[in-house]
ROGU-571951 format. One line per field, with one value per residue (C-alpha): residue in one letter; residue number from 0; x, y, z. Coordinates in pm, whole numbers, plus 50000, padded with zeros to 5 digits. Layout:
! residues N
rest [A|...]
nr [NUM|...]
xx [X|...]
yy [Y|...]
zz [Z|...]
//
This chain:
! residues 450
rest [X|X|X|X|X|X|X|X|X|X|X|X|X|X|X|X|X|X|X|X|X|X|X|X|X|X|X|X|X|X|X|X|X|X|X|X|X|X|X|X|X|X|X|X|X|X|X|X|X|X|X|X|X|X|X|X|X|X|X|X|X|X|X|X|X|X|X|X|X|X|X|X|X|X|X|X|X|X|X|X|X|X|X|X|X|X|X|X|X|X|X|X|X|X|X|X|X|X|X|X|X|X|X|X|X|X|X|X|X|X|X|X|X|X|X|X|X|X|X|X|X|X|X|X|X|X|X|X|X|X|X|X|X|X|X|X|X|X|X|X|X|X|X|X|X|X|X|X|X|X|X|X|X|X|X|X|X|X|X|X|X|X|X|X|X|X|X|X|X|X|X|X|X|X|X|X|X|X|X|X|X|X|X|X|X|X|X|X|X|X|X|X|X|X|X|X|X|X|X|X|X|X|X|X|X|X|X|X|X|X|X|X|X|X|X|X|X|X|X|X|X|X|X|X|X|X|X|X|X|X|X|X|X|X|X|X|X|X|X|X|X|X|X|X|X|X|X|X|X|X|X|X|X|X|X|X|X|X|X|X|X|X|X|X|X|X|X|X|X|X|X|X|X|X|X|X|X|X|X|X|X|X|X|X|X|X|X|X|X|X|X|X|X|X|X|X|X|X|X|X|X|X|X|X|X|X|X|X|X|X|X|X|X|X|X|X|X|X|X|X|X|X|X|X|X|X|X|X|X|X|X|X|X|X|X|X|X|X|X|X|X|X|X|X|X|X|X|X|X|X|X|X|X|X|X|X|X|X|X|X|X|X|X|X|X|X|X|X|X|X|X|X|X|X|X|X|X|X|X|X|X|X|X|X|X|X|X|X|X|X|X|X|X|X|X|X|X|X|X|X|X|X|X|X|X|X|X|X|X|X|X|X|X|X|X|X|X|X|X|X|X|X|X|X|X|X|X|X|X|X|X|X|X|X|X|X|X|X|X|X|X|X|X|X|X|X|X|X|X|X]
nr [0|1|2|3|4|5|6|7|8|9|10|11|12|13|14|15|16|17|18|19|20|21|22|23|24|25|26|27|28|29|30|31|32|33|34|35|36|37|38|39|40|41|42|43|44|45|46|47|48|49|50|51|52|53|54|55|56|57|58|59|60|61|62|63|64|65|66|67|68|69|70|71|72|73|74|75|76|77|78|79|80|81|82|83|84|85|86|87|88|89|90|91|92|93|94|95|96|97|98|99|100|101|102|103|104|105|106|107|108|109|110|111|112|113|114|115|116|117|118|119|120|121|122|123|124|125|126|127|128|129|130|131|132|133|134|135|136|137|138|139|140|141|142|143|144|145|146|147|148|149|150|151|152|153|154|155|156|157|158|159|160|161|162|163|164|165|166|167|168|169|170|171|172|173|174|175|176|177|178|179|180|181|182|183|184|185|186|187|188|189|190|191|192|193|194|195|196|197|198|199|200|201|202|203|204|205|206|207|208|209|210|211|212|213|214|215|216|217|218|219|220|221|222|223|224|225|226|227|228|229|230|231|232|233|234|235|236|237|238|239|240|241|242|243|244|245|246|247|248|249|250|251|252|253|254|255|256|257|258|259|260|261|262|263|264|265|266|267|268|269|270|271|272|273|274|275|276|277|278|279|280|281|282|283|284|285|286|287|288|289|290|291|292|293|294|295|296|297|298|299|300|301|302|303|304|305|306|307|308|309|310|311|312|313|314|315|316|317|318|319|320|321|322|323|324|325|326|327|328|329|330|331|332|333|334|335|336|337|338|339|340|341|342|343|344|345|346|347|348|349|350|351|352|353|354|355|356|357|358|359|360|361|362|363|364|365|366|367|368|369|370|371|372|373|374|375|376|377|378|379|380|381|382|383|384|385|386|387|388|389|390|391|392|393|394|395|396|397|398|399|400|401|402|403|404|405|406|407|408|409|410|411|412|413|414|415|416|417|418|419|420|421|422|423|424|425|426|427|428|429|430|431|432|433|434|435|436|437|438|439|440|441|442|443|444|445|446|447|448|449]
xx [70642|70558|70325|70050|69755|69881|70181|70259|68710|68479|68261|68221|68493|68767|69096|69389|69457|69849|70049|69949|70191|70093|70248|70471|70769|70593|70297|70005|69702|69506|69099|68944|68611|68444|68162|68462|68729|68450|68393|68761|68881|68581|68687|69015|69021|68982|69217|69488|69362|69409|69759|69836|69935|69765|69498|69631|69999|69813|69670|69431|69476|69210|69398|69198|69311|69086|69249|69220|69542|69661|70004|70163|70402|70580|70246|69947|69811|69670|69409|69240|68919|68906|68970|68651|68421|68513|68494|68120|68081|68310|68450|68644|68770|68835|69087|69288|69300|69410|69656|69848|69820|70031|70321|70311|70283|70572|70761|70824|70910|71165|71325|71275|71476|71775|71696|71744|72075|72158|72109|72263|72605|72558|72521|72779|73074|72959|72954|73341|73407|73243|73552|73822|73793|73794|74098|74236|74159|74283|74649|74622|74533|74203|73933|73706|73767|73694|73392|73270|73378|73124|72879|72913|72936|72616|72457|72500|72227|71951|72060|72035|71676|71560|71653|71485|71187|71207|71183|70888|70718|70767|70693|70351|70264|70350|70075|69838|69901|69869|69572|69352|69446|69370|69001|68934|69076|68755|68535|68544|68532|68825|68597|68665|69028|68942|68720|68983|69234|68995|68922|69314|69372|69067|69192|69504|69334|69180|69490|69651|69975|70268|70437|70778|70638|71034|71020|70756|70728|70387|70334|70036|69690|69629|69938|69784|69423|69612|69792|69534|69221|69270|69276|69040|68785|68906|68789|68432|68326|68400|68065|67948|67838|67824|67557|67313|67388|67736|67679|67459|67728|67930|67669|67657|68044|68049|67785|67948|68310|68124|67949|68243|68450|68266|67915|67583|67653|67937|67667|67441|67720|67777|67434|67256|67151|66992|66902|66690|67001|67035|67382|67285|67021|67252|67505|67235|67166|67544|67549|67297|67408|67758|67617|67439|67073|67085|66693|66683|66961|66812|66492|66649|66896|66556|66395|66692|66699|66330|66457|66731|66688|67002|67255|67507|67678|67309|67279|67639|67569|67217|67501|67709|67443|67308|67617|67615|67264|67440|67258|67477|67291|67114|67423|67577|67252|67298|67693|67589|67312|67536|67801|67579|67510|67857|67966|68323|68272|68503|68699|68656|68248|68309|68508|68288|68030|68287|68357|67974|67925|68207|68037|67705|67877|67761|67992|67905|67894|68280|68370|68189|68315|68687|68636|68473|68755|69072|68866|68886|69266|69341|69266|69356|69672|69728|69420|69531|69165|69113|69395|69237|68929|69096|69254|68948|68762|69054|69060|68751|68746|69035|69324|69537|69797|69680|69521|69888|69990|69684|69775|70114|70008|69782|70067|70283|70102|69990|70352|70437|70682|70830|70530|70450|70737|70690|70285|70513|70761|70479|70306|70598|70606|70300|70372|70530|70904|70880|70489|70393|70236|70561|70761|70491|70576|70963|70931|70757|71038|71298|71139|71371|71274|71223]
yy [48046|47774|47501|47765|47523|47717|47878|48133|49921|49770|49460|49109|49072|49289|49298|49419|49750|49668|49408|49138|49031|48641|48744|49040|48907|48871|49173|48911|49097|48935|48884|48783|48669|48436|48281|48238|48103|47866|47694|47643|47493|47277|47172|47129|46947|46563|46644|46762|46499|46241|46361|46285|46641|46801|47054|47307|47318|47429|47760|47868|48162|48389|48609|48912|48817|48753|48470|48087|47965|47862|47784|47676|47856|47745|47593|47781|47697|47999|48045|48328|48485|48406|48074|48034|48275|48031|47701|47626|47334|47228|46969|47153|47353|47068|46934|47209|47194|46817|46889|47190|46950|46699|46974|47047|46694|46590|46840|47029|47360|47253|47038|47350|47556|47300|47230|47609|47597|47315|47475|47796|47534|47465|47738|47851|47579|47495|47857|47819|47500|47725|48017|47747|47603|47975|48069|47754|47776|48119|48026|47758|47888|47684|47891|47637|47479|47862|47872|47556|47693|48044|47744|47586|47891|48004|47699|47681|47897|47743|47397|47434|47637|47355|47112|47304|47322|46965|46903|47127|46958|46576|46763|46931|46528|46397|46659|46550|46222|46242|46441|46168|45964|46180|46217|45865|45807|46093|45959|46203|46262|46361|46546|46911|46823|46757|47002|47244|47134|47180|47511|47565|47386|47546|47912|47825|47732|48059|48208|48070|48074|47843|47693|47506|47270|47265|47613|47622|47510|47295|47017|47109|47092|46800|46657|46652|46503|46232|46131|46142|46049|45674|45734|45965|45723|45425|45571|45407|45834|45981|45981|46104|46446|46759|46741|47025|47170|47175|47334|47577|47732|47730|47922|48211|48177|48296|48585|48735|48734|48835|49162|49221|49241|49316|49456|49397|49323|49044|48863|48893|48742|48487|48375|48392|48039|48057|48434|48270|48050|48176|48270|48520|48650|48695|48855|49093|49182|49269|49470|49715|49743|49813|50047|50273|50143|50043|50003|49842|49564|49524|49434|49166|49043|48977|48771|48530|48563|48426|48138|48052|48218|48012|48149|48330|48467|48629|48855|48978|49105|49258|49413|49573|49733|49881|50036|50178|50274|50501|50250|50108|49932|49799|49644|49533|49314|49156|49031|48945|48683|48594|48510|48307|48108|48064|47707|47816|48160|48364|48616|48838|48810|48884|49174|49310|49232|49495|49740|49770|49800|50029|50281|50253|50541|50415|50379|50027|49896|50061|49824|49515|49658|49634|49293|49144|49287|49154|48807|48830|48954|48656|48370|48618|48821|48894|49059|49461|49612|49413|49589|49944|49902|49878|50186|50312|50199|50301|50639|50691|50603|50830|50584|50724|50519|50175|50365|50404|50024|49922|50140|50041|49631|49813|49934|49646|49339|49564|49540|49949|49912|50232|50354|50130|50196|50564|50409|50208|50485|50730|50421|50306|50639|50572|50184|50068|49962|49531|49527|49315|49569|49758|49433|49456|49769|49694|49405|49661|49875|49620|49468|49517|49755|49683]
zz [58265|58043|57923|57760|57564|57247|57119|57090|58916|59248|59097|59149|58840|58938|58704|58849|58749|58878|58893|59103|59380|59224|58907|58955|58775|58450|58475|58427|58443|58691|58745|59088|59093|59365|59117|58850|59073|59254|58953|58805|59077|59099|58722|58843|59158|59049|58737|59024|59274|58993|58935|59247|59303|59641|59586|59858|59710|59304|59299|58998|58840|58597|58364|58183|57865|57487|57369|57395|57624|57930|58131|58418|58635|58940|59155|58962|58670|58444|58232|58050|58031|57655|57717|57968|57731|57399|57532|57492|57750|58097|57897|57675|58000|58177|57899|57899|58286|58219|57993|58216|58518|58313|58327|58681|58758|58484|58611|58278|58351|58626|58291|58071|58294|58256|57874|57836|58023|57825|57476|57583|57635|57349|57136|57305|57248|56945|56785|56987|56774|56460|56541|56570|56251|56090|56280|56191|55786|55776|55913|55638|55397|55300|55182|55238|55586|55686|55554|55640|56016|55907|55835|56196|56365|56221|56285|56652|56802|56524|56643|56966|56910|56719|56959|57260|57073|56993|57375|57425|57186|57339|57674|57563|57394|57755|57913|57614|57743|58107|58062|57894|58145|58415|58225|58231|58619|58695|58491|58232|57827|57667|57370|57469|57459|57106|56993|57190|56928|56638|56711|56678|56352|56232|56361|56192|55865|55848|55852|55578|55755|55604|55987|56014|56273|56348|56476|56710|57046|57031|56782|56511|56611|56359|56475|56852|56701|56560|56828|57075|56922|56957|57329|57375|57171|57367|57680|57801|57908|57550|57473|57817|57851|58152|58389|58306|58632|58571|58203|58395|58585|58309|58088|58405|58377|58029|58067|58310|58150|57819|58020|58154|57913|57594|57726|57654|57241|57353|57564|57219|57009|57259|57338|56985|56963|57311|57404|57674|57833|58189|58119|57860|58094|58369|58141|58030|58384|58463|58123|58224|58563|58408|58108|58430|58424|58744|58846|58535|58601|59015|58826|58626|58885|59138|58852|58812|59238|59182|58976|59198|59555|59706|59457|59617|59306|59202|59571|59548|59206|59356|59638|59386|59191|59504|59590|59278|59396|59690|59894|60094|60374|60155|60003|60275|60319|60035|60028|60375|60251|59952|60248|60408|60116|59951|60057|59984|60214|59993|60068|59783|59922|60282|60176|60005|60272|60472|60228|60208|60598|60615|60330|60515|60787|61081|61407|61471|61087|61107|61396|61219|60875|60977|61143|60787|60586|60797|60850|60414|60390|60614|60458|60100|60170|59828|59711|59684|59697|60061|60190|60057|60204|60512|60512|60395|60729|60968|60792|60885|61234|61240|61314|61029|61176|61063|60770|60615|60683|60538|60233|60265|60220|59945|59748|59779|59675|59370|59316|59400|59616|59657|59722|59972|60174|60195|60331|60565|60700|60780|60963|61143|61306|61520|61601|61935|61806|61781|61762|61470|61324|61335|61209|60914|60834|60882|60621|60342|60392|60407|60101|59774|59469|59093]
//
């Protein structure tokens, strides 16, 4: 992975308790939320479109992680939770999106990877060049030559470092770079990229830390103002500012991650200028559901329903809390209205829509319950908890069969794969030999260990 902004259980915001199949080699823990993911990759879209990068080859990713930073990897760019909480308007969001853009469209970790090979070479012949000229002191005798050769030896790996991290820093310039322009192609400010870097220099301030900006990957935060501020001012949309309904979403955005992750008190530290912002209300809302007052949190959900009745994001919060509630047809009501008004139709939403219908008992909610769930897994074959309730659903219609390849799919995009092979085995069993469910099952247990 590379090109990071800085150096260095059921709910509408689930966190992978595993490892993600999307991130396996690197054990990024990853967050899925419909409302959250909705509104990234509407951030996103004109920054990639601008690029001239397609939209369906870039996948966005949320990681459940405090601090300020993103990065690229491969085709997906990722971005943490902290990042999204912190940032106080789109904008600043936005810029960071532009800037990680500029690496996948530069090309920069695909140049990494042969930058790294290259100062691995040499280290390598120049620690070789370091040995020779010991070797070759000793049999003559001069003291010196061999430890000028101890000199060149050393200095082989810390030249090479220094000029890989040279590189990275002209690479992460070029991505400051292409993401201005890629502001002012959309029509948009290049403040938050700014402020963004002001809240580093400022963090870095408080510090007090003493940096060899030839040691670190990034150039300086101050560094990065300096070089960009011309630009950004030059642009005729510096000055121009997020729609309110834009600033809005983003507002719910950072209620929710604040519930989430730091309860009812992080949505007070976060909202203290505005306790009446509908982002801090809605992060109340989630808060109590989350802290087990659940009458009290439906009450407060249906007020902000009242305010804004075609919200999608607002009913499949009023679902969840009535499955907490035990009341599960109830539930199942709701994530089906909040499917019906989701422009996107996410996955994450019908499946829930499924698990609900599937926890209401019934024999004909089963049937429809299994049909909502693998209509979600298809168009999101990644997602772990999809494939659970599945096997949740068959298990209870008794077909234990597709139960275990449902668990088995469970278990393997949460990156167990052991596990999922023994799912796969016992499932196999009860499959016609060449099915595709039986060629599923073959690929889990044909699928290689780590």
């Amino acid at each position: 992975m590379r090109g990071a902004i800085v150096a260095g259980a059921a709910s509408a915001l689930c966190v992978a308790q595993t490892v993600s199949a999307t991130a396996q080699s690197s054990s990024v823990p990853i967050v899925r939320d419909a409302e959250i993911e909705a509104l990234v990759t509407d951030y996103a879209t004109p920054i990639i479109k601008a690029a001239g990068l397609s939209r369906n080859a870039i996948r966005i990713v949320l990681v459940n992680n405090n601090s300020f930073n993103a990065f690229v990897d491969g085709r997906r760019i990722f971005i943490n939770t902290g990042a999204l909480l912190q940032a106080q308007t789109p904008n600043e969001i936005i810029g960071v999106l532009a800037h990680e853009t500029g690496h996948l469209a530069g090309g920069h970790e695909f140049k990494l990877r042969e930058q790294l090979a290259a100062a691995k070479t040499m280290a390598v012949v120049t620690s070789l060049l370091g040995i020779g000229a010991v070797v070759g002191g000793a049999a003559g005798g001069a003291s010196g030559l061999s430890k000028a050769g101890m000199g060149i030896a050393m200095s082989g790996p810390e030249a090479a470092m220094r000029n890989l991290l040279n590189y990275q820093r002209s690479e992460e310039m070029a991505a400051d770079r292409s993401a201005i322009t890629y502001l002012a192609s959309t029509g948009q400010s290049a403040k938050g990229m700014l402020t963004t870097f002001e809240r580093f220099s400022n963090a870095l301030a408080l510090t007090g830390t003493s940096v060899d900006p030839y040691r670190i990957s990034h150039p300086m935060p101050r560094e990065r103002i300096a070089n960009l501020e011309v630009l950004a001012h030059a642009s005729p949309y510096y000055d121009k500012l997020d729609s309110p309904a834009l600033q809005q979403r983003h507002d719910m955005m950072r209620g929710k991650i604040a519930a989430y992750t730091g309860g009812g008190a992080s949505v007070l530290q976060n909202f203290r200028k505005d306790p009446r912002n509908i982002g801090a209300r809605y992060g109340d809302a989630i808060a109590t559901y989350l802290n087990g007052s659940s009458q009290s949190a439906l009450s407060k959900i249906d007020v902000l329903i009242k305010e804004q009745p075609k919200n999608p994001y607002f009913q499949e919060i009023r679902g969840e809390i009535l499955l907490k509630q035990n009341k599960a047809s109830d539930a199942a009501k709701a994530f089906q209205k909040a499917n019906a008004l989701d422009p996107r139709k996410s996955s994450l939403i019908r499946m829930s829509y499924g698990r609900a219908l599937m926890l209401s008992g019934t024999p004909d909610n089963l049937n429809a319950s299994i049909k909502e769930i693998k209509a979600g897994i298809a168009s999101d074959r990644e997602y772990p908890s999809g494939y659970g309730y599945l096997a949740q659903a068959y298990a209870q219609m008794g077909d234990m069969v597709r139960s275990d390849l449902a668990s088995a799919e469970q278990k393997y995009y949460s990156g167990k794969i052991q596990d999922a092979q023994i799912f796969a085995i016992r499932a196999q069993r009860g499959l016609k030999n060449g099915t595709p469910e039986w060629i599923q099952a073959q690929d889990i247990i044909n699928a290689k260990r780590k």
